[in-house]
Backbone as CSV, one residue per row, in Angstrom:
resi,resn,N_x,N_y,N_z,CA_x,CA_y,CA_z,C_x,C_y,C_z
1,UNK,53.214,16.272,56.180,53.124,15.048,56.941,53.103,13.872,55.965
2,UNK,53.906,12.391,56.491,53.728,11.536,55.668,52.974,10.178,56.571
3,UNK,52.382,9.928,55.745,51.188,8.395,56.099,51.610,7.260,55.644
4,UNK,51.399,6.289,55.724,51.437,4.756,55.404,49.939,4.157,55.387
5,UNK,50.081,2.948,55.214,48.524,2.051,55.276,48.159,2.005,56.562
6,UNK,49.395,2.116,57.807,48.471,1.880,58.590,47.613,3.759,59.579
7,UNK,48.260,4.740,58.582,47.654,5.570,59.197,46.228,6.107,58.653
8,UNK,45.820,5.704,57.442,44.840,5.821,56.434,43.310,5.653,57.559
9,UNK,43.076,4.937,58.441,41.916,5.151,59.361,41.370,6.506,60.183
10,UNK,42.751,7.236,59.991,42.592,8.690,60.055,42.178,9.582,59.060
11,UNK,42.299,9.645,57.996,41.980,10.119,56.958,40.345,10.624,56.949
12,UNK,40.164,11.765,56.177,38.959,11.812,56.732,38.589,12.306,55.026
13,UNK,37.886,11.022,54.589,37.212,10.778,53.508,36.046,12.761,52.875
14,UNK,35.778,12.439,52.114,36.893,12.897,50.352,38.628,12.882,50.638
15,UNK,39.128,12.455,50.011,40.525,13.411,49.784,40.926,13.668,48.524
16,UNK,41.636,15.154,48.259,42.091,15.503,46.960,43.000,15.059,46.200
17,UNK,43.728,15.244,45.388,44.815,14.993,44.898,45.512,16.147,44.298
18,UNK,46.529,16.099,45.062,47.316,17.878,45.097,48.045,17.860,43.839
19,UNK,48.720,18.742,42.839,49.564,18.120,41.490,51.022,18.416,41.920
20,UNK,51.151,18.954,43.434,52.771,18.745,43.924,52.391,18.975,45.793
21,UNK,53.708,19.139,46.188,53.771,18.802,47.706,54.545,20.196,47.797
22,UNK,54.329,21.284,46.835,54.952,22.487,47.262,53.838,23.373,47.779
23,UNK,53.743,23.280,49.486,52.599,23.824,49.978,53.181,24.713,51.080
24,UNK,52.545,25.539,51.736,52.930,26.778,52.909,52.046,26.883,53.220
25,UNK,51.758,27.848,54.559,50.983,28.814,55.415,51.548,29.723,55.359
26,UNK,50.454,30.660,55.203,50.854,32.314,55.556,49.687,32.790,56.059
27,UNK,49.658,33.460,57.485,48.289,34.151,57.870,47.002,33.346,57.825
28,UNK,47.328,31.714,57.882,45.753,31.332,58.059,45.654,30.868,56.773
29,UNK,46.114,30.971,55.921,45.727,30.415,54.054,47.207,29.755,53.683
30,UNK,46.581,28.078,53.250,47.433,27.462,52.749,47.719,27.664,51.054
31,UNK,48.716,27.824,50.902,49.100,28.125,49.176,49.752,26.361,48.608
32,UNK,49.514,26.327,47.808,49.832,25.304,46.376,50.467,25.734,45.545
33,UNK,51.457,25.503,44.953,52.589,26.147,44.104,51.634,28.021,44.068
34,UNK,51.832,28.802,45.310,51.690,29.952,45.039,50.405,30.202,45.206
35,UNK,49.441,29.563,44.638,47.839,29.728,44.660,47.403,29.381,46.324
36,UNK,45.788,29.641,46.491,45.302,29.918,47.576,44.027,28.455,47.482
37,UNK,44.768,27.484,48.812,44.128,26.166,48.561,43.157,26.385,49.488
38,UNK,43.507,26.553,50.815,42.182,26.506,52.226,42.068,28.277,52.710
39,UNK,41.787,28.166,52.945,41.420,29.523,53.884,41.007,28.741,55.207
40,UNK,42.061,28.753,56.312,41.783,28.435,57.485,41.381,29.669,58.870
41,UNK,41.197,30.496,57.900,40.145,31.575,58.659,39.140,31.980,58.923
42,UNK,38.425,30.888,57.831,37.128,31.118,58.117,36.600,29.522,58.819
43,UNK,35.357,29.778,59.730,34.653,28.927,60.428,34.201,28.065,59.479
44,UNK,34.209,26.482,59.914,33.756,24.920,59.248,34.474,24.101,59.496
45,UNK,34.438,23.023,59.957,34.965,22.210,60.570,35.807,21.183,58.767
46,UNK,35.133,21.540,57.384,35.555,20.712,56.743,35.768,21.969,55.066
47,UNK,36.794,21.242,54.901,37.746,21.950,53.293,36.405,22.754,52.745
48,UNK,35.504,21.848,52.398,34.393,22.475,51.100,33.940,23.461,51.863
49,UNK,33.812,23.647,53.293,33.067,24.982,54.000,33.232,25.863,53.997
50,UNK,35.203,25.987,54.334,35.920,27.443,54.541,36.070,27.602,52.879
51,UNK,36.126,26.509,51.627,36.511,27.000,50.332,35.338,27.747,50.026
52,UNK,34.108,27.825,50.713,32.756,28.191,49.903,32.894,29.855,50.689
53,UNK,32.885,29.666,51.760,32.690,31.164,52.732,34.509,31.956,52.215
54,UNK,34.729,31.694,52.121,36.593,32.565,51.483,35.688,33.352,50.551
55,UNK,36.721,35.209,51.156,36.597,35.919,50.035,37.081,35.206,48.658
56,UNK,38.366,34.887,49.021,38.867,34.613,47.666,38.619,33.735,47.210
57,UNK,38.434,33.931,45.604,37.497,33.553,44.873,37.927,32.702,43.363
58,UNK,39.575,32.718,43.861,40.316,32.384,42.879,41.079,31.278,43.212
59,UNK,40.666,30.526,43.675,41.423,29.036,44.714,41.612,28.351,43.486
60,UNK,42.999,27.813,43.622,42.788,26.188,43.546,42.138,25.362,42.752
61,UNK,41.996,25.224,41.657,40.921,24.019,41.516,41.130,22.005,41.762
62,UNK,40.229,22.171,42.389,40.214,20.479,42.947,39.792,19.711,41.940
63,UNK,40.771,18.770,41.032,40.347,18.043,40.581,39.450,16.819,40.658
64,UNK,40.329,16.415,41.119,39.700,14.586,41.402,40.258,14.309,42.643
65,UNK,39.162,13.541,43.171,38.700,13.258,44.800,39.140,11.717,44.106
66,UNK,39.170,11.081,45.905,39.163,9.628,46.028,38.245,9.693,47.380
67,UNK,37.310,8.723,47.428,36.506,8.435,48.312,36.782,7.504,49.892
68,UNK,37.809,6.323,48.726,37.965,5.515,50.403,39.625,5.340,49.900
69,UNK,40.197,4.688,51.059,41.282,4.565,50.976,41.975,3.519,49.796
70,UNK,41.313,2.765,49.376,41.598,1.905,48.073,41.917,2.784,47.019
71,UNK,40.933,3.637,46.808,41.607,4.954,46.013,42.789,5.952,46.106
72,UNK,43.212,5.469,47.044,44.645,6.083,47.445,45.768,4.780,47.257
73,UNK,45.298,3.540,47.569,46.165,2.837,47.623,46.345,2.010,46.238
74,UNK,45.771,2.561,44.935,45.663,2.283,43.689,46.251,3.409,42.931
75,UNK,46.552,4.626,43.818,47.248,5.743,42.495,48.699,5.656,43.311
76,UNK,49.495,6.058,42.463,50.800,6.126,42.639,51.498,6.941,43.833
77,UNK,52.465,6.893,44.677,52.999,8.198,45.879,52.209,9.355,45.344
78,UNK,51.566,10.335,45.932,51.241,11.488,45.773,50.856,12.643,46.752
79,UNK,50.653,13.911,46.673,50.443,14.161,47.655,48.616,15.000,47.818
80,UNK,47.832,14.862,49.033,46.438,14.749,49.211,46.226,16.178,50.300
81,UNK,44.923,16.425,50.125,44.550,17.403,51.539,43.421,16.633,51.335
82,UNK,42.971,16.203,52.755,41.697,16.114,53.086,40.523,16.413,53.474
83,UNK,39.426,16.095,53.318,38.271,16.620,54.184,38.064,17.798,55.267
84,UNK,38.923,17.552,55.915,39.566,17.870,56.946,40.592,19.479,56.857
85,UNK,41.209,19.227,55.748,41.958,20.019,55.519,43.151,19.457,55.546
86,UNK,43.768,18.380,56.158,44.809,17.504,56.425,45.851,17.426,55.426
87,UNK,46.649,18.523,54.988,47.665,18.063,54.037,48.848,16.613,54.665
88,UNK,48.653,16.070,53.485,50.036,14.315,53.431,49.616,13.950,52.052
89,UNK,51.225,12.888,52.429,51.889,12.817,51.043,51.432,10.892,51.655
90,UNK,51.653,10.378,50.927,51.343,8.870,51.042,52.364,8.211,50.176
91,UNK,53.067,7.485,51.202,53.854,6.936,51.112,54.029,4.998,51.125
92,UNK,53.962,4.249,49.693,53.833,2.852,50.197,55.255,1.974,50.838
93,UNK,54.947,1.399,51.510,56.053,0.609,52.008,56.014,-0.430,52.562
94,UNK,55.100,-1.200,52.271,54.488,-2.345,52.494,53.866,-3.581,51.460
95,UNK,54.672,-5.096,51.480,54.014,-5.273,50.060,52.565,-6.229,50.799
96,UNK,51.314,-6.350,49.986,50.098,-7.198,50.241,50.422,-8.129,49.723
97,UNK,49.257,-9.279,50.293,48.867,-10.595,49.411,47.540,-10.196,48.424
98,UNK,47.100,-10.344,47.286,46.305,-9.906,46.564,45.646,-11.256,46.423
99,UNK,44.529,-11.981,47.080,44.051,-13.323,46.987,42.232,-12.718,46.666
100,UNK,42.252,-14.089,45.724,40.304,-13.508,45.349,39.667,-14.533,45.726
101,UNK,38.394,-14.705,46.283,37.486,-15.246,46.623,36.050,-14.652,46.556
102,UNK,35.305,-15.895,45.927,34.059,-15.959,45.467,33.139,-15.364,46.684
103,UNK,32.071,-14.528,45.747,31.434,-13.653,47.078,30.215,-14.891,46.757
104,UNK,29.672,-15.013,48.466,28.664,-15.891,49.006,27.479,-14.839,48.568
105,UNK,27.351,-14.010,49.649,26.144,-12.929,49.530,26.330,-11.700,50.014
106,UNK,25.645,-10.686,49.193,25.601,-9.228,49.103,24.600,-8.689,50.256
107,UNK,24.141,-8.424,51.008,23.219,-7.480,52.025,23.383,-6.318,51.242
108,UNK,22.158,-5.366,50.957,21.820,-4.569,50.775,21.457,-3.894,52.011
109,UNK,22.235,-2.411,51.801,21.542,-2.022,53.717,21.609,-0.254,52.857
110,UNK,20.724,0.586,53.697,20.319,2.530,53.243,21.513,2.638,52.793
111,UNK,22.855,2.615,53.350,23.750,3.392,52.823,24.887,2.825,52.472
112,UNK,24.991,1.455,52.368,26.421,0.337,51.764,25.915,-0.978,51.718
113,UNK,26.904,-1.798,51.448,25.961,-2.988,51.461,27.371,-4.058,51.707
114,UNK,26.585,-5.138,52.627,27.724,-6.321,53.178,28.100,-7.432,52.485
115,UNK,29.165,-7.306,51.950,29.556,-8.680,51.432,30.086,-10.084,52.309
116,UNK,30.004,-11.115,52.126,30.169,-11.983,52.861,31.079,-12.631,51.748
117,UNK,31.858,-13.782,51.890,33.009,-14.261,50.651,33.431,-15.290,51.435
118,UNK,33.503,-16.584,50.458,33.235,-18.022,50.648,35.056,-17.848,51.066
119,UNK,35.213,-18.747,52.600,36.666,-18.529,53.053,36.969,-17.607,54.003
120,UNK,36.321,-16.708,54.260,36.468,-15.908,55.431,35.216,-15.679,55.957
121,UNK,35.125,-15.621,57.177,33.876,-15.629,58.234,33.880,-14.428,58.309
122,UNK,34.136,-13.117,58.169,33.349,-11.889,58.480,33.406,-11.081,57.075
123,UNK,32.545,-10.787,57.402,31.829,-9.704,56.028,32.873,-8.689,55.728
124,UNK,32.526,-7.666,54.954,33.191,-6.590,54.438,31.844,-5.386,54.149
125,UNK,32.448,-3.823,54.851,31.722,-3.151,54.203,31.712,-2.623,52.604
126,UNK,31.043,-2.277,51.683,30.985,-1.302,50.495,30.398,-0.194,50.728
127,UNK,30.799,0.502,50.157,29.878,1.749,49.951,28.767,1.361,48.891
128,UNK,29.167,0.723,47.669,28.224,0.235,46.398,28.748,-1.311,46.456
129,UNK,27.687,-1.999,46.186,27.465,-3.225,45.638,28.493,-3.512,44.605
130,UNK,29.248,-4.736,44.066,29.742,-4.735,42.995,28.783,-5.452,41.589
131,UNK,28.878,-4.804,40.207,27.893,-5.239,39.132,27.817,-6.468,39.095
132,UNK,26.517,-6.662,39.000,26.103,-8.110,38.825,27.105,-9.392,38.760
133,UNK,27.720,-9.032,37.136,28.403,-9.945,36.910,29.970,-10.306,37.542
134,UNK,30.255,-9.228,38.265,31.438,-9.869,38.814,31.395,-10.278,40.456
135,UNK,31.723,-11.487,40.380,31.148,-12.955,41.133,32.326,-13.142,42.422
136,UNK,33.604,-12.740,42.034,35.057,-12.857,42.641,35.266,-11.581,43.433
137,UNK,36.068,-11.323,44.506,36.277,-9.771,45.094,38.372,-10.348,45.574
138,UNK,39.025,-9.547,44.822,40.231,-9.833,45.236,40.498,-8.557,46.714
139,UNK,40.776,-9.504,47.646,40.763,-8.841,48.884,42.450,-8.997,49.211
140,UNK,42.619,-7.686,49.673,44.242,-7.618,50.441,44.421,-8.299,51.694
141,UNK,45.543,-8.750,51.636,46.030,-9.561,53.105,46.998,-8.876,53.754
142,UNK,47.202,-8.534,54.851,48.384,-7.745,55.590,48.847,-8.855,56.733
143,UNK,49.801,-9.106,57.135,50.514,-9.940,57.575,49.114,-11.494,57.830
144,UNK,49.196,-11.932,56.647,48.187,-13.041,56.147,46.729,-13.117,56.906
145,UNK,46.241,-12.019,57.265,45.022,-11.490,57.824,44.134,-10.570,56.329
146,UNK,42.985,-11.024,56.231,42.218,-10.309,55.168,42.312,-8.708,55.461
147,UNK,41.768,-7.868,55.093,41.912,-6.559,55.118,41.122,-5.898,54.493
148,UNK,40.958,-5.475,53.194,40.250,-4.865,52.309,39.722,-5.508,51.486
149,UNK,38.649,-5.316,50.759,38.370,-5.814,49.341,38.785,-4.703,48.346
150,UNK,40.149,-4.733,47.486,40.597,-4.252,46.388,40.618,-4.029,45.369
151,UNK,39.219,-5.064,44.524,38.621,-4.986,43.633,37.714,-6.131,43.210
152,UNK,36.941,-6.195,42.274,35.693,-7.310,42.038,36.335,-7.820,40.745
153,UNK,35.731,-8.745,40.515,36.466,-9.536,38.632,34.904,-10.152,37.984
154,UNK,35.109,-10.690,37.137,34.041,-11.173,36.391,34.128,-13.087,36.749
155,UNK,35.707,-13.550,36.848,36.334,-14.574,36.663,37.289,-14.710,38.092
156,UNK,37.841,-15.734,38.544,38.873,-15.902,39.734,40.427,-15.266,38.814
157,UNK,40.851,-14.746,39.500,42.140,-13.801,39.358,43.014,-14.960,39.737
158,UNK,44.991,-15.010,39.488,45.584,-15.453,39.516,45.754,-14.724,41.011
159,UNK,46.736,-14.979,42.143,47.022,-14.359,43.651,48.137,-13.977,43.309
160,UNK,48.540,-12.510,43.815,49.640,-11.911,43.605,49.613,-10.977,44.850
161,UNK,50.831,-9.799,44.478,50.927,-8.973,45.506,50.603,-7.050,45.239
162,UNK,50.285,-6.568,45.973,50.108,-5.508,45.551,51.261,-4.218,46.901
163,UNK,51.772,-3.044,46.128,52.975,-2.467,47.151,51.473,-1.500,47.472
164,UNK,51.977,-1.435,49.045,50.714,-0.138,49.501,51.296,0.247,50.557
């Protein structure tokens, strides 16, 4: 299956990063160039469950995860299984506005924390706070509507575009 930016709200956070898109089913177990990635035979609603309960014992190894979708939309076309189990390939085809603005104030809340940013009236979630010192959050624009925050700076960034 292939995704874009606007299907990424589906995604169901961890996702992997596969080292090709040569994948199959056979009998319930998805293979990766040949190797044994999910075992969809055994009961769990999520990847790490059925990888833990699988006889087999020789899976796959999962490198490196991305957490939210910024982490997908910062590495190059590739292809992912998710949380979920959800094999796609991600595909950009869309270019952003990359504009930064000075963050007003941080909310600290149990499990993320709200940024607010001088120029736009509604907040943004984080998962983490950004370090102290960087003061700026360059946020994506999709048809000239804010969207994401894409990264933090120390200093105001020049406005550019980013392909996603």
């Amino acid at each position: 299956m292939e995704i874009t930016y606007k299907d990424l709200k589906n995604v169901s956070f961890p996702v992997f990063i596969l080292p090709s898109d040569n994948w199959s089913e056979r009998d319930g177990l998805i293979y990766l160039e040949g190797e044994i990635l999910d075992d969809r035979n055994m009961p769990g609603n999520t990847l790490g469950l059925r990888r833990l309960q699988s006889p087999f014992k020789n899976m796959i190894k999962l490198k490196k995860s991305l957490n939210d979708q910024i982490g997908i939309l910062k590495q190059p076309p590739l292809s992912y299984i998710d949380n979920k189990g959800r094999l796609f390939r991600y595909r950009k085809t869309k270019f952003a506005q990359l504009k930064y603005y000075k963050i007003k104030k941080i909310e600290l809340k149990t499990v993320a924390c709200i940024i607010w940013l001088s120029g736009i009236n509604f907040p943004f979630k984080q998962a983490r706070p950004p370090l102290f010192e960087n003061t700026w959050a360059g946020v994506l624009h999709i048809n000239g509507i804010p969207w994401v925050i894409y990264e933090f700076s120390t200093e105001k960034q020049s406005d550019t575009r980013r392909k996603i």
